[in-house]
N, C-alpha and C positions, 0 to 999 in steps of 0.2 A: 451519451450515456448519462443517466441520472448519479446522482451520488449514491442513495440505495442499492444501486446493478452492480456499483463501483465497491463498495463495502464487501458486498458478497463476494466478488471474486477477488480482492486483494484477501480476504480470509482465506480462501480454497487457495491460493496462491500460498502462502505462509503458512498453511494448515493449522486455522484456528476452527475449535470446536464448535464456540459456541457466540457465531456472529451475532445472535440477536443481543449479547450485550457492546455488541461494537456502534458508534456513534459516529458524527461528521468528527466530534470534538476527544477520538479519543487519540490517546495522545501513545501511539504505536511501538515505540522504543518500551513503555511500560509493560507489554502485552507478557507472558511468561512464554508463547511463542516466537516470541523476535529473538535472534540469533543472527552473526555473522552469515548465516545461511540464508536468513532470511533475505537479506541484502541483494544478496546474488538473484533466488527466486524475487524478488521485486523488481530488479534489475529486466528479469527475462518476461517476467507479468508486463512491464510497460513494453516490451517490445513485442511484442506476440499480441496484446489486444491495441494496441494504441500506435505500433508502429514507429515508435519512438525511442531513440537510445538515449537512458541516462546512467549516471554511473553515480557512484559512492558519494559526493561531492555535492551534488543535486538534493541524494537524499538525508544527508546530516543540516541541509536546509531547511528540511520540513520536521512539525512536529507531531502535527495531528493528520488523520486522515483526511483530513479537509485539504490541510497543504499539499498531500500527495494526488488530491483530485484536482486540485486547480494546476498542477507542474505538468498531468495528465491532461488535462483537456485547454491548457495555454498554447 
């Protein structure tokens, strides 16, 4: 998965409007859609496309969607 394929669906994941201003470098906790909700839907996003389980921990590790693409495709 490219980082662009990646951006799109971590937005449809989190239900953000307006992906085209989403970036490698944007930094997701800022988004006004991130929410403790979000977490969980991220949570279920990496597992359902990526087949990988991470939890809460994982992602107060990463800052930008970049980080959450390399934790996904590591």
């Amino acid at each position: 998965m490219e980082i662009k394929e990646f951006i799109e669906k971590f937005a449809e994941a989190i239900e953000v409007e307006e992906v085209e201003t989403l970036t490698a470098e944007t930094e997701f906790r800022q988004l006004d859609e991130w929410s403790s909700l979000s977490v969980m839907m991220t949570i279920a996003f990496f597992d359902e496309e990526f087949e990988k389980e991470i939890g809460g921990t994982d992602i107060k590790g990463c800052n930008t969607i970049q980080d959450l693409f390399n934790l996904a495709t590591a």
